[in-house]
KOLRORO-71594 format. One record per atom (N, C-alpha, C): atom name; x, y, z. Coordinates in pm, 1 decimal, decimal comma. Atoms other than C-alpha are relative to their C-alpha. Example, Ala and Ser with C-alpha at 12.3 -4.5 7.8 and 13.67 -1.06 7.14 Angstrom:
BEGIN
REC  atom         u         v         w
REC     N      89,0    -119,0       0,0
REC    CA    1230,0    -450,0     780,0
REC     C      90,0     120,0       0,0
REC     N     -82,0    -119,0      -6,0
REC    CA    1367,0    -106,0     714,0
REC     C     -77,0     109,0      73,0
//
This chain:
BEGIN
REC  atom         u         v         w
REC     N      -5,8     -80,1     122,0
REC    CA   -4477,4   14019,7    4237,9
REC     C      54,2     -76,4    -120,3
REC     N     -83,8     122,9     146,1
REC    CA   -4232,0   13763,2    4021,0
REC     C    -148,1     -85,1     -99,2
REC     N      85,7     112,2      52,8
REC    CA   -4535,9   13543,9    3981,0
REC     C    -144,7      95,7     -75,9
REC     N      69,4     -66,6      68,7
REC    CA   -4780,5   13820,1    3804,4
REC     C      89,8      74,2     -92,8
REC     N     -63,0    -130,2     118,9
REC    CA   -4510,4   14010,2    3634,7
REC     C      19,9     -51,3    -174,7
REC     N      72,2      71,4     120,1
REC    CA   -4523,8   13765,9    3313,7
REC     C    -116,6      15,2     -61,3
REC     N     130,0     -73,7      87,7
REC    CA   -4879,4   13810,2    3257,5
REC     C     -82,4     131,9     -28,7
REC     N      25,1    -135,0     -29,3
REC    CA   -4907,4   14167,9    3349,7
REC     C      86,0      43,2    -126,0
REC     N     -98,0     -23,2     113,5
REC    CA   -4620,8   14211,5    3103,1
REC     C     -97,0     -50,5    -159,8
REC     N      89,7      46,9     197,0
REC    CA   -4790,2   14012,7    2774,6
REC     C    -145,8     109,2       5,0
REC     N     120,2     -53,6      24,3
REC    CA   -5133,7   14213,1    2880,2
REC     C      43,7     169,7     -39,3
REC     N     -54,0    -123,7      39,1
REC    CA   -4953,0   14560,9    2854,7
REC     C      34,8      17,1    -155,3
REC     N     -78,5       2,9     107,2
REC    CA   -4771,1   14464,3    2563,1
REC     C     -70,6     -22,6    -132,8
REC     N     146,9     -37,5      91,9
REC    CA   -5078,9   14367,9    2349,0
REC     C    -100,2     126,0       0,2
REC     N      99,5    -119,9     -17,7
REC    CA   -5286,5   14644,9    2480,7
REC     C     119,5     176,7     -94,9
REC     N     -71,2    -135,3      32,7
REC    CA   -4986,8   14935,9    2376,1
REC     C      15,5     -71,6    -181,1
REC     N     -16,9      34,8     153,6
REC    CA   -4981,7   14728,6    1995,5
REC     C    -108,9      58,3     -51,9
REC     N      91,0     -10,7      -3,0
REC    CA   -5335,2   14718,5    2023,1
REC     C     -36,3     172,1     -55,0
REC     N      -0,5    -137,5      55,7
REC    CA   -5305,4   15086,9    2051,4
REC     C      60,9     125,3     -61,3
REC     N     -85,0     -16,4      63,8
REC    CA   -5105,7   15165,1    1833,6
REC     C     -75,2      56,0    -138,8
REC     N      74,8       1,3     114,8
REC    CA   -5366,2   15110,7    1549,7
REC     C     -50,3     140,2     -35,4
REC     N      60,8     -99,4      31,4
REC    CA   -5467,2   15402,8    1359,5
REC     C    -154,4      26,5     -16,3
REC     N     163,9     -24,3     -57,2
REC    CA   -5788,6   15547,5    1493,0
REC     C     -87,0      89,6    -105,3
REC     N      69,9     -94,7     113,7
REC    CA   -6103,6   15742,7    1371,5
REC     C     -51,6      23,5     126,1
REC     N      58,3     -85,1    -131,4
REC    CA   -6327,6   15982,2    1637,8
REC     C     -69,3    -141,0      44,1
REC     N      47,0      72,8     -84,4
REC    CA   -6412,5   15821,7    1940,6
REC     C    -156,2      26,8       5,9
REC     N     166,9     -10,2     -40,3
REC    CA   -6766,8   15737,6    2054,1
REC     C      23,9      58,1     164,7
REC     N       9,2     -59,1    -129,2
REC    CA   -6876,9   15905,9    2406,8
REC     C      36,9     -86,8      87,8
REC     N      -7,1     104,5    -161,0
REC    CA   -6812,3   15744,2    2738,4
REC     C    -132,2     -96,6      32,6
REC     N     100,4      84,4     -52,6
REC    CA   -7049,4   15442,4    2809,9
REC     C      -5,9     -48,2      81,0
REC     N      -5,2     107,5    -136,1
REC    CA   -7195,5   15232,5    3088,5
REC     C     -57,8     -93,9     -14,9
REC     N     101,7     126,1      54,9
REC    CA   -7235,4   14866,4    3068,3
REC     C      20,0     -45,8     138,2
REC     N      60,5      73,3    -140,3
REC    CA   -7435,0   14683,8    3378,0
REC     C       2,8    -197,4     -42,7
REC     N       5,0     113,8      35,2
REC    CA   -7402,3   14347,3    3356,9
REC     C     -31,2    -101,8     139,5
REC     N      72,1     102,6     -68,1
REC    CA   -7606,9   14084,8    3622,4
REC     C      17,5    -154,3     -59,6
REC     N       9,0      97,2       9,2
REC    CA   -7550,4   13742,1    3616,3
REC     C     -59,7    -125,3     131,2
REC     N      62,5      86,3    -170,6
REC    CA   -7759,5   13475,4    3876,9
REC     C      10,1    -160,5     -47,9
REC     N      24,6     188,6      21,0
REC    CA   -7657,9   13104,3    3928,9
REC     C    -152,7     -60,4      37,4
REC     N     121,0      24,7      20,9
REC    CA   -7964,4   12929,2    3919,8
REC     C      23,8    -166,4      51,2
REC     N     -38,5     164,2     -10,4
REC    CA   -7818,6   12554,5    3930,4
REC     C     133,4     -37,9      35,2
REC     N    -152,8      -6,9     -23,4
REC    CA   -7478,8   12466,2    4073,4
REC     C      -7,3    -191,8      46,8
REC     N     -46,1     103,5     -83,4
REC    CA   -7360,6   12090,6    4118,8
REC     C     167,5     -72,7     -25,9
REC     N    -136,7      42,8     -20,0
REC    CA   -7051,4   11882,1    4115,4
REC     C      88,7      20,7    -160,7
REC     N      -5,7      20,6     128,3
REC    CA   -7025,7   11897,6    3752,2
REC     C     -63,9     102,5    -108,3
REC     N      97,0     -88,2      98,7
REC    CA   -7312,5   12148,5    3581,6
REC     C     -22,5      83,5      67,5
REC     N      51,8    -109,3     -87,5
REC    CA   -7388,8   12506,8    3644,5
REC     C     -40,6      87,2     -86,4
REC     N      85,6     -53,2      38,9
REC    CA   -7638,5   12685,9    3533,4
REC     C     -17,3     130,6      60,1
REC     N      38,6    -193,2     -33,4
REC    CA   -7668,2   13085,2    3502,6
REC     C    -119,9      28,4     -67,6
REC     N      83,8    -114,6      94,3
REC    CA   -7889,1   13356,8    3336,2
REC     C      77,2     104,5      65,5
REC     N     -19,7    -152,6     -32,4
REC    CA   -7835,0   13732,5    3328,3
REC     C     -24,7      49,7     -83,1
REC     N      11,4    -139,3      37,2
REC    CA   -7855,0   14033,4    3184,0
REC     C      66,8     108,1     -54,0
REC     N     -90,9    -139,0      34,4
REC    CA   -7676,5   14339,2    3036,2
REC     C     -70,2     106,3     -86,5
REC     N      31,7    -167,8      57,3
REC    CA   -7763,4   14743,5    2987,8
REC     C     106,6      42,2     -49,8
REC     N    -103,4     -58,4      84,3
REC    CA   -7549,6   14926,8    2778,9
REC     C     -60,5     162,4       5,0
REC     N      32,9    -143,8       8,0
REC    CA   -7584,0   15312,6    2800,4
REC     C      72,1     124,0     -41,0
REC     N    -114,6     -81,4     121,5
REC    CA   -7446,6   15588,8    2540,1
REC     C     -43,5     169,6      -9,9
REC     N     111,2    -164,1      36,2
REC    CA   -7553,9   15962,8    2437,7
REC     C      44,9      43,5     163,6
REC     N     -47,5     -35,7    -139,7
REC    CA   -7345,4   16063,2    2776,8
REC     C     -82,4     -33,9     130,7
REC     N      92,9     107,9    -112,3
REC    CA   -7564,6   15825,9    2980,5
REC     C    -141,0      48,3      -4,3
REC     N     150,8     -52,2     -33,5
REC    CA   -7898,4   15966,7    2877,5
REC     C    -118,0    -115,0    -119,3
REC     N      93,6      67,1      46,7
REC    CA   -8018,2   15663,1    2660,6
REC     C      90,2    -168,8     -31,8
REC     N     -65,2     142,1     -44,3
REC    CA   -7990,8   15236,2    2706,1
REC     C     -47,4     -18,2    -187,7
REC     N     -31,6      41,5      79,1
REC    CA   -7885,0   15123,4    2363,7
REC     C      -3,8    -117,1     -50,3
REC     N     -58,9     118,2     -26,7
REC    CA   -7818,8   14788,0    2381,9
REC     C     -72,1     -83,2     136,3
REC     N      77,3     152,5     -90,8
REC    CA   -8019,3   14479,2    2566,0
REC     C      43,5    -143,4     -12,4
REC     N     -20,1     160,8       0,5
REC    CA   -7934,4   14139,0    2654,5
REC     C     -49,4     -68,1      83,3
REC     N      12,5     106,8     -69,7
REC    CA   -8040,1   13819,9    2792,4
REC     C      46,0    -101,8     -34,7
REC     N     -78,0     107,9       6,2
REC    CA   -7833,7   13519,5    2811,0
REC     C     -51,7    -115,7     140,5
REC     N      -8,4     111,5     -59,8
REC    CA   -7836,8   13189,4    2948,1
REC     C     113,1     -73,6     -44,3
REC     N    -142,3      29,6     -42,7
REC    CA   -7552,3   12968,0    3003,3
REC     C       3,3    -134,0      35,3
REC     N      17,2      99,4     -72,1
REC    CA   -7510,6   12597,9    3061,1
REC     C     188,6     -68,2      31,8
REC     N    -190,2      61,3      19,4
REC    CA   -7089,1   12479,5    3186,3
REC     C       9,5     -97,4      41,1
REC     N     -39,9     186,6     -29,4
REC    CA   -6970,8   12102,6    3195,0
REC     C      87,3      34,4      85,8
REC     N    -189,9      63,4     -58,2
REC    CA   -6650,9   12065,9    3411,1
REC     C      40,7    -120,7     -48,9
REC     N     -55,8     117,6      58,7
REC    CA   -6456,4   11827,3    3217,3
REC     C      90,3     -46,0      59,3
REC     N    -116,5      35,8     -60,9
REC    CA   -6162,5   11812,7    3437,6
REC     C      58,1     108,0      74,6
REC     N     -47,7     -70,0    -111,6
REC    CA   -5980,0   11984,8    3719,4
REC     C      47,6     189,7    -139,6
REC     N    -118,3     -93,9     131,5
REC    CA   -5794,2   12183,9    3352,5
REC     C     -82,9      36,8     -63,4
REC     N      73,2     -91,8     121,8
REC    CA   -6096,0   12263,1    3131,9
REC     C    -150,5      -0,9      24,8
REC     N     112,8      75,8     -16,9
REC    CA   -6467,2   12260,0    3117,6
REC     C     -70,0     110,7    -106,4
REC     N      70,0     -57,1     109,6
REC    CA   -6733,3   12381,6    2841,3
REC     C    -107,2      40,2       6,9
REC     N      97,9     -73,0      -1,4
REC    CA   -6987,8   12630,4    2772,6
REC     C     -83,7     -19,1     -88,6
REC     N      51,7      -3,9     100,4
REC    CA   -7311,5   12615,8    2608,1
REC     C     -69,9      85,9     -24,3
REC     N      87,5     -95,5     -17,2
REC    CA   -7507,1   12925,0    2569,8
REC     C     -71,6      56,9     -83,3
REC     N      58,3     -67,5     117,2
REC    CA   -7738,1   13186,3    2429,7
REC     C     -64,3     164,0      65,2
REC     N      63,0    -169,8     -20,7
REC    CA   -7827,8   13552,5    2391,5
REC     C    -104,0      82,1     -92,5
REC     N      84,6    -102,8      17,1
REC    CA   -8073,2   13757,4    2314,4
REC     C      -2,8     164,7      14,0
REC     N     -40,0    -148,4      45,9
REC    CA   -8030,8   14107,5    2164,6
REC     C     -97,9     121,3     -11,0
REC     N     112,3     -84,1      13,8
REC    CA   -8267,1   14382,5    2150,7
REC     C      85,8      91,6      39,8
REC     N     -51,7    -120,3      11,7
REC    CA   -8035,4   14679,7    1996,2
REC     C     -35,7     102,1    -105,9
REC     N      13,0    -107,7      92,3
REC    CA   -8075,6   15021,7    1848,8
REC     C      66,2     -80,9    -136,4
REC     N     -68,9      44,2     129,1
REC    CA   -7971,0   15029,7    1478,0
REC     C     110,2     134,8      23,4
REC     N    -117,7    -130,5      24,0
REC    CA   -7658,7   15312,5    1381,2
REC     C     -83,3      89,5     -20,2
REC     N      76,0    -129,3      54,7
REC    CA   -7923,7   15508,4    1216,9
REC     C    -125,4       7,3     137,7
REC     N     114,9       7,4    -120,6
REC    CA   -8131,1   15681,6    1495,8
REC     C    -133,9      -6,2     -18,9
REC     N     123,5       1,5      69,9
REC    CA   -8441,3   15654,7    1289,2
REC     C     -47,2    -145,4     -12,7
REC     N      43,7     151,0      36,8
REC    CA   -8427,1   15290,2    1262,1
REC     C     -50,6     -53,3     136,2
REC     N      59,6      47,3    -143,5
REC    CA   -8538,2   15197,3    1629,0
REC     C      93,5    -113,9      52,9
REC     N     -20,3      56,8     -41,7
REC    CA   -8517,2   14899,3    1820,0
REC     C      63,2    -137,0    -125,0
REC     N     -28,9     126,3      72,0
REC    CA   -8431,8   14506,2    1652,2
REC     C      71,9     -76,8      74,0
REC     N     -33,6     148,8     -34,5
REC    CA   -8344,7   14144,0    1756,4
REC     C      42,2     -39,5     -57,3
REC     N     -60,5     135,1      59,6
REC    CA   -8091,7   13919,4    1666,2
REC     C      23,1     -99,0     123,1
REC     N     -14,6     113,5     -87,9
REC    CA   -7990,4   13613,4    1852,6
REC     C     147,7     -20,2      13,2
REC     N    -186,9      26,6      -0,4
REC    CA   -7617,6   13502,4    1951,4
REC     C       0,9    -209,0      64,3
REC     N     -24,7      76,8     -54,9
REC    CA   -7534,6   13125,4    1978,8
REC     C     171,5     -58,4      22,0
REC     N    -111,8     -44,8      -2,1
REC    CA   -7202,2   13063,1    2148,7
REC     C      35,3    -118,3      84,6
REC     N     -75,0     110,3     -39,4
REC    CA   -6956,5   12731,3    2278,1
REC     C     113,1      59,8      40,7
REC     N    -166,4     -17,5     -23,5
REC    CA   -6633,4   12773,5    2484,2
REC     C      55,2     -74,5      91,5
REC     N     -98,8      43,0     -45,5
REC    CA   -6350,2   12634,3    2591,3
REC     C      67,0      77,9     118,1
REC     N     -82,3    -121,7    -117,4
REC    CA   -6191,1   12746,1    2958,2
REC     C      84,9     -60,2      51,2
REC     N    -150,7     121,1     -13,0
REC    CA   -5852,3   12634,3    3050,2
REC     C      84,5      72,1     129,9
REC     N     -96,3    -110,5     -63,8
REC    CA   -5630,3   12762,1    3316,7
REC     C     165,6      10,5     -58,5
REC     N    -140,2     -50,7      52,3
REC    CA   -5324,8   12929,4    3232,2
REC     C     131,8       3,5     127,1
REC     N     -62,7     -35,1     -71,8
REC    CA   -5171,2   12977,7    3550,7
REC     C     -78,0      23,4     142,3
REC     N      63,4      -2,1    -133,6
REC    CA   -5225,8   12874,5    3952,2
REC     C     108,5      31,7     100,4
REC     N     -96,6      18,9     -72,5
REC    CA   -4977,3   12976,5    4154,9
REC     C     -71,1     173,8     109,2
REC     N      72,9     -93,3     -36,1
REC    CA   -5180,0   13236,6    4369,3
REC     C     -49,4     113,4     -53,2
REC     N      75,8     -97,9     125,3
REC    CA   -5283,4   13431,1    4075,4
REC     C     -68,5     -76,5    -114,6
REC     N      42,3      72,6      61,0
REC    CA   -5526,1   13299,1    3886,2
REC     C     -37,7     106,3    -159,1
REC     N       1,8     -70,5     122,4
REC    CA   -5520,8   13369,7    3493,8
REC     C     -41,5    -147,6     -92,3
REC     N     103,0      84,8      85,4
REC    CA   -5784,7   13184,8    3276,8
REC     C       5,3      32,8    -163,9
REC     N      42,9     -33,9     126,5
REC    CA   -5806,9   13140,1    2925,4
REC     C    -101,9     -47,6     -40,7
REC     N      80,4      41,4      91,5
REC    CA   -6095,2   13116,2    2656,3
REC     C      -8,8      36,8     -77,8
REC     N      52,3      38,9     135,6
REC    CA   -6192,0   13001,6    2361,9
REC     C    -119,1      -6,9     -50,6
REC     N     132,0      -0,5      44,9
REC    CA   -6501,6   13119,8    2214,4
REC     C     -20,1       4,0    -148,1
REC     N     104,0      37,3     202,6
REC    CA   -6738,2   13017,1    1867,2
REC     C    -127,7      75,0      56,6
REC     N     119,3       3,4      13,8
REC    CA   -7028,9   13233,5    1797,1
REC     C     -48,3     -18,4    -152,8
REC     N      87,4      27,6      76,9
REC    CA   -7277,2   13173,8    1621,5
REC     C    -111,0     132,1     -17,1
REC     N      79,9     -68,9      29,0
REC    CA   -7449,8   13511,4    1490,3
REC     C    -123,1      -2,2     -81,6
REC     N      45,3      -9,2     109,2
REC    CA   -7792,5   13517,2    1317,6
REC     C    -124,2     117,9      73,5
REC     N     105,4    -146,4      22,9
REC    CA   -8089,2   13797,9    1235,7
REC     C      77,6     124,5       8,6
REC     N     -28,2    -174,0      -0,6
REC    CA   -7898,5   14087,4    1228,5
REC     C     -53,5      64,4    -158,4
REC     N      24,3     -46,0      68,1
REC    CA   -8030,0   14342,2    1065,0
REC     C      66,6      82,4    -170,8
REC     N     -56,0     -81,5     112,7
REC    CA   -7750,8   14539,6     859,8
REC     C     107,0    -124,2     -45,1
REC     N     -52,9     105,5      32,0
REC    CA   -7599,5   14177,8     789,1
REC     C     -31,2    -147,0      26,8
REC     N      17,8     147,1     -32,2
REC    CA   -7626,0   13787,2     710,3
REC     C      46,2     -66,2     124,8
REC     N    -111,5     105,8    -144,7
REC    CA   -7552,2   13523,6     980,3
REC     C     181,2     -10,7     -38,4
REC     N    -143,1     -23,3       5,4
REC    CA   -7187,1   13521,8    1016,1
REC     C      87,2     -64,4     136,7
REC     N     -72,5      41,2    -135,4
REC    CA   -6952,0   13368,3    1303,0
REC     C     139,5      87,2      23,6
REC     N    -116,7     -37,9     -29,6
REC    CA   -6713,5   13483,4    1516,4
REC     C      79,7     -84,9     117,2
REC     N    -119,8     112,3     -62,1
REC    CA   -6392,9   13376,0    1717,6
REC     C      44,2      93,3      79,6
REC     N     -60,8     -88,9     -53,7
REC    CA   -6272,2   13520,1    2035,0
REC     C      79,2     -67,4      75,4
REC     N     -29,3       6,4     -82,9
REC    CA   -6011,1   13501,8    2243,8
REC     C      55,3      54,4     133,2
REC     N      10,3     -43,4    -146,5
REC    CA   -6035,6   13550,1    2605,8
REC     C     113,4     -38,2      99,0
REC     N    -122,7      14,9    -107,9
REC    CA   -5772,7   13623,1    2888,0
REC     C     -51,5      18,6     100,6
REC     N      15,8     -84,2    -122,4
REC    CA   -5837,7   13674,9    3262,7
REC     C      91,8       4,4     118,1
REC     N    -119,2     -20,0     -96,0
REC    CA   -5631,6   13763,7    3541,6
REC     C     -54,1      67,6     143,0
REC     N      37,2     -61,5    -151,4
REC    CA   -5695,2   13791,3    3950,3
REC     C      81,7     -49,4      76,4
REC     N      37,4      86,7     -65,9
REC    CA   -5660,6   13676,0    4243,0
REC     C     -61,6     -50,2     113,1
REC     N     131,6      67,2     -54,3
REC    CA   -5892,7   13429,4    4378,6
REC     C       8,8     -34,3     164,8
REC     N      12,8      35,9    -166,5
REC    CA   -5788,5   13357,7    4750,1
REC     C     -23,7     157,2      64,3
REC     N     -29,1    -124,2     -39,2
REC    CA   -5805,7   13770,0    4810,7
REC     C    -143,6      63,3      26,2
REC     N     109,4     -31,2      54,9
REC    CA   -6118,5   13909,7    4888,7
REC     C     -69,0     125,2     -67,3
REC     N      44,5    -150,3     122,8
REC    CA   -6095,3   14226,4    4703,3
REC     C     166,7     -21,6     -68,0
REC     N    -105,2      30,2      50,6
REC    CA   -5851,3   14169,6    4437,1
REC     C      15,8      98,7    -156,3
REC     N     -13,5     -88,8     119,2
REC    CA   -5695,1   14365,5    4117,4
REC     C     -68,5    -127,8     -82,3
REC     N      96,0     129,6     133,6
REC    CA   -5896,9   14215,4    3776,5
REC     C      36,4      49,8     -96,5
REC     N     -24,4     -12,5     168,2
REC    CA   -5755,0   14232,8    3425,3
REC     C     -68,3    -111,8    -116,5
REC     N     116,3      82,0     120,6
REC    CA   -5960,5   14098,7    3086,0
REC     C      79,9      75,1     -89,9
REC     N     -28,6     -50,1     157,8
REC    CA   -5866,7   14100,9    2748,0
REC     C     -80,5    -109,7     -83,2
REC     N      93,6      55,1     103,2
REC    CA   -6056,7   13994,4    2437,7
REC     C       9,9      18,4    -131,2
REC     N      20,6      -5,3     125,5
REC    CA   -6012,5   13951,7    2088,8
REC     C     -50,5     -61,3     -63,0
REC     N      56,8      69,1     104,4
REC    CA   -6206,0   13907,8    1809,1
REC     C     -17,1       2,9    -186,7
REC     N     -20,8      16,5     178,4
REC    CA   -6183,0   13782,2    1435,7
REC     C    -157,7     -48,3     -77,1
REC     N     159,4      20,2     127,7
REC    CA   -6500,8   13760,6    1181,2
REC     C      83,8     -61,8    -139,9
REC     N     -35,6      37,1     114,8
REC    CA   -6472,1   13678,0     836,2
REC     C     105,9      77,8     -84,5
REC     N     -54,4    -132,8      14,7
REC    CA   -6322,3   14038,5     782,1
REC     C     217,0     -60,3       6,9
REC     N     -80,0     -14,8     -92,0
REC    CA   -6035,9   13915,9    1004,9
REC     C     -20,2      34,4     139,9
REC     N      -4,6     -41,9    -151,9
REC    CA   -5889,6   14078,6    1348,2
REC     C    -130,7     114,9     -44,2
REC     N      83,2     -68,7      28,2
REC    CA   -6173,9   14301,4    1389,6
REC     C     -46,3     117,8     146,7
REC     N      50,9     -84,4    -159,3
REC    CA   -6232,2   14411,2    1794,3
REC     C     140,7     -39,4      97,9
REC     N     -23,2      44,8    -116,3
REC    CA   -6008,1   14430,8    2072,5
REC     C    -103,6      56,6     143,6
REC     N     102,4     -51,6     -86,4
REC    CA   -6149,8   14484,5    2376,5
REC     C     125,8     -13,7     207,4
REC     N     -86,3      -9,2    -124,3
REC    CA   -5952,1   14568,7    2764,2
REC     C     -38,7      24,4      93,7
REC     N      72,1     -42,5    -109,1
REC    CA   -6071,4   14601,9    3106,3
REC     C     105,3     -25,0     119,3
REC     N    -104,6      23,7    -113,7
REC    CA   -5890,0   14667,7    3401,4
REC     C     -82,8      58,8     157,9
REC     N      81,6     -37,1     -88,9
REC    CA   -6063,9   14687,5    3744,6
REC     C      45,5     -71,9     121,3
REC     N     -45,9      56,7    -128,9
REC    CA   -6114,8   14557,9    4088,0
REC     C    -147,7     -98,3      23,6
REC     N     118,2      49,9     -62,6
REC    CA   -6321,4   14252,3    4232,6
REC     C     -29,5     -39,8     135,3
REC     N      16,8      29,0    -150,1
REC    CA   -6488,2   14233,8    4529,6
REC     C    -127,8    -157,4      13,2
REC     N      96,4     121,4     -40,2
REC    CA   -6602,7   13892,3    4679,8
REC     C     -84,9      36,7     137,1
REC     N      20,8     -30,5     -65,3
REC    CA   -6880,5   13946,7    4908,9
REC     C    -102,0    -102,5      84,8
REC     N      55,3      94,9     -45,4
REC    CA   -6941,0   13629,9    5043,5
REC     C    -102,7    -129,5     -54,6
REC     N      93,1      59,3      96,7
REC    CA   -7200,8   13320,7    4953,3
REC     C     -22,6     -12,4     -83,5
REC     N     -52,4      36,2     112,5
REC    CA   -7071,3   13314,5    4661,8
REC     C     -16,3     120,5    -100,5
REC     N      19,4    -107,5      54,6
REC    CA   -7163,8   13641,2    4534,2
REC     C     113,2     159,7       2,5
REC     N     -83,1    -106,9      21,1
REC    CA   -6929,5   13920,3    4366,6
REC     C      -5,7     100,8     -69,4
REC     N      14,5     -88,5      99,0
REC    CA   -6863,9   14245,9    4213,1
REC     C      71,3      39,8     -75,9
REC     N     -37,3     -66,9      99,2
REC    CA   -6714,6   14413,8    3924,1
REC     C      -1,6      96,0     -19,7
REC     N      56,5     -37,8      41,0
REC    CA   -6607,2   14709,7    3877,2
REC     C     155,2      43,4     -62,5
REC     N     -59,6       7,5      95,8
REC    CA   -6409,4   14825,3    3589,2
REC     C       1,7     114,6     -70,0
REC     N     -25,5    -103,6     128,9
REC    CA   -6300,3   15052,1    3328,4
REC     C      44,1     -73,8    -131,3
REC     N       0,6     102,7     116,3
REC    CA   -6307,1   14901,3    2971,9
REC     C      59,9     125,1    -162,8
REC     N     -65,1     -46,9      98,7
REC    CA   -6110,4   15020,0    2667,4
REC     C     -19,0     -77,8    -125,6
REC     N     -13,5      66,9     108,3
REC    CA   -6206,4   14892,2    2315,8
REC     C      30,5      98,5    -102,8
REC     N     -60,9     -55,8     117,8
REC    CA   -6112,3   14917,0    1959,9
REC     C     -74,7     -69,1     -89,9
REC     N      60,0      38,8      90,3
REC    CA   -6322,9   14841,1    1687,8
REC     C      33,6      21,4    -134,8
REC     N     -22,1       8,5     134,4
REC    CA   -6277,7   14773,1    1307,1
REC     C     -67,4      78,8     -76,7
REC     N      75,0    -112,4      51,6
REC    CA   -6422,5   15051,7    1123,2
REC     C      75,6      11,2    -148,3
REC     N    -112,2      -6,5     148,4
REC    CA   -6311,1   14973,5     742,0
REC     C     125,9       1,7      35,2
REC     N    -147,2      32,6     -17,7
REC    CA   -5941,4   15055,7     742,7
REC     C      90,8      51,2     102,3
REC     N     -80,9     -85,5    -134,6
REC    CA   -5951,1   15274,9    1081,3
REC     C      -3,9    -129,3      89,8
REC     N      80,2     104,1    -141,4
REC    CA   -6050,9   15147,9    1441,2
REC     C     -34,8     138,9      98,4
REC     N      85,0     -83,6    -109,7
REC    CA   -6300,4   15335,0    1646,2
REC     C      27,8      -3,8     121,9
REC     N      14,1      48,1    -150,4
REC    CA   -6233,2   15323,8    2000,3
REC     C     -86,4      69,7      71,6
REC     N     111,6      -5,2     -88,6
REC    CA   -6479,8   15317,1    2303,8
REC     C      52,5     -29,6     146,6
REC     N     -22,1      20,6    -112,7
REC    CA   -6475,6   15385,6    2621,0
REC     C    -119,8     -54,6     121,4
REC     N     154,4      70,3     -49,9
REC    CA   -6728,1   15207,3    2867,6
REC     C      85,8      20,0     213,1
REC     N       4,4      46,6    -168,9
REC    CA   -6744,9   15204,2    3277,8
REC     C     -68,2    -129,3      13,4
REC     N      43,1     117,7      -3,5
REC    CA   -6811,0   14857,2    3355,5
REC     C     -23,5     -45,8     166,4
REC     N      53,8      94,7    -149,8
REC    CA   -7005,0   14716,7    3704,5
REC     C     -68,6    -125,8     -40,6
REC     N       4,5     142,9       6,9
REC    CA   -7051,9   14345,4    3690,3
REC     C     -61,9     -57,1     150,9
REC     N      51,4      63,3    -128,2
REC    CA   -7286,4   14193,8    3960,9
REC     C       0,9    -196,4     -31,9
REC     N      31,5     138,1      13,4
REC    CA   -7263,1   13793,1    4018,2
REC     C     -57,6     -60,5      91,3
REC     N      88,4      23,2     -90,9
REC    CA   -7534,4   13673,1    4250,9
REC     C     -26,3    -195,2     -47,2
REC     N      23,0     143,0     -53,4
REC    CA   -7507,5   13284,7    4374,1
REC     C    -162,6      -7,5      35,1
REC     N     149,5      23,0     -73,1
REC    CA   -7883,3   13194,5    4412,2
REC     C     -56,1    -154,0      32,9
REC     N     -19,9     154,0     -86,0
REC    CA   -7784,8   12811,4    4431,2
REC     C      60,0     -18,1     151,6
REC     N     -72,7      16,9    -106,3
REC    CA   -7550,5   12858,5    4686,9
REC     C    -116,6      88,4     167,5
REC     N      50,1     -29,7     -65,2
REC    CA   -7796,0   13085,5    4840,3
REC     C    -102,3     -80,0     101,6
REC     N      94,9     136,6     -39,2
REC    CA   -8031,4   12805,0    4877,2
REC     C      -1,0     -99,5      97,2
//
């Protein structure tokens, strides 16, 4: 317990600041699916794709589309780097406006924070936004926490995420769940997710159910 109660502590302690912020009406309960499949795995490079549904309107319509790809260096036992890209195909706010595509290009940094049978990861992400519709290209900056652990094969899972635009702080984002490893390298996710969004001078918050599939198809091989 000594050796999680430090980062369990800072993740509480941001999340109760976090919510602290003065709100405006919530959006409904959502569900985001999220698939990811290794594709390429070697001593050094590993190669994903996946996927993510997003579903809103009390689960009676998918909002939100993605496809991503993914390429990570290992630079060293301590860090290694991401190169990726996504593909968007989301509603607009206005329900009259339909579907639309933008693109997301995105670099990060992953470091560990802490090995001592709890494993808690940090990152450092750059995107690179362009085509959106109700705005110019624009970048953003996040940073990423995670927290498990990895020798267990069903283990508690905490995430946190913030992000700054040009605006400023602008999103947090919280997830607290459980993962199950279910062998061959393949695991699940599943989660409850708490965000907060920048809404002029409020913050919107959102609630989401989150299942996370990660399917090894190198290792399968």
């Amino acid at each position: 317990m000594p050796r999680i109660a430090a980062p369990c502590l800072t993740l509480l302690a941001l999340l109760f600041f976090l919510v602290g912020a003065r709100p405006v009406a919530a959006d409904d309960v959502q569900s985001w699916t999220e698939i990811e499949l290794g594709v390429l795995a070697s001593d050094r490079i590993d190669w994903t794709v996946g996927g993510v549904a997003r579903i809103r309107d009390s689960l009676g319509s998918v909002y939100d589309r993605r496809a991503r790809t993914d390429v990570e260096l290992t630079l060293s036992d301590v860090a290694s780097v991401t190169l990726g890209y996504i593909l968007l195909n989301r509603a607009g706010t206005d329900s009259n406006s339909g579907f639309g595509r933008d693109h997301r290009l995105h670099a990060a940094l992953t470091y560990p924070l802490l090995r001592r049978g709890v494993r808690v990861e940090g990152t450092t992400l750059y995107e690179r936004h362009i085509g959106r519709r109700d705005s110019g290209a624009y970048n953003r900056y996040r940073q990423q926490m995670e927290l498990e652990r990895p020798a267990a094969r069903v283990s508690p899972w905490l995430y946190q995420s913030l992000a700054f635009e040009r605006r400023g702080f602008v999103r947090s984002r919280s997830r607290v769940g459980v993962r199950w490893r279910l062998g061959s390298g393949h695991s699940f996710v599943g989660a409850y997710q708490f965000e907060r969004r920048r809404t002029g001078a409020a913050w919107r918050p959102r609630h989401a159910v989150l299942s996370e599939w990660s399917l090894d198809l190198a290792a399968t091989r």
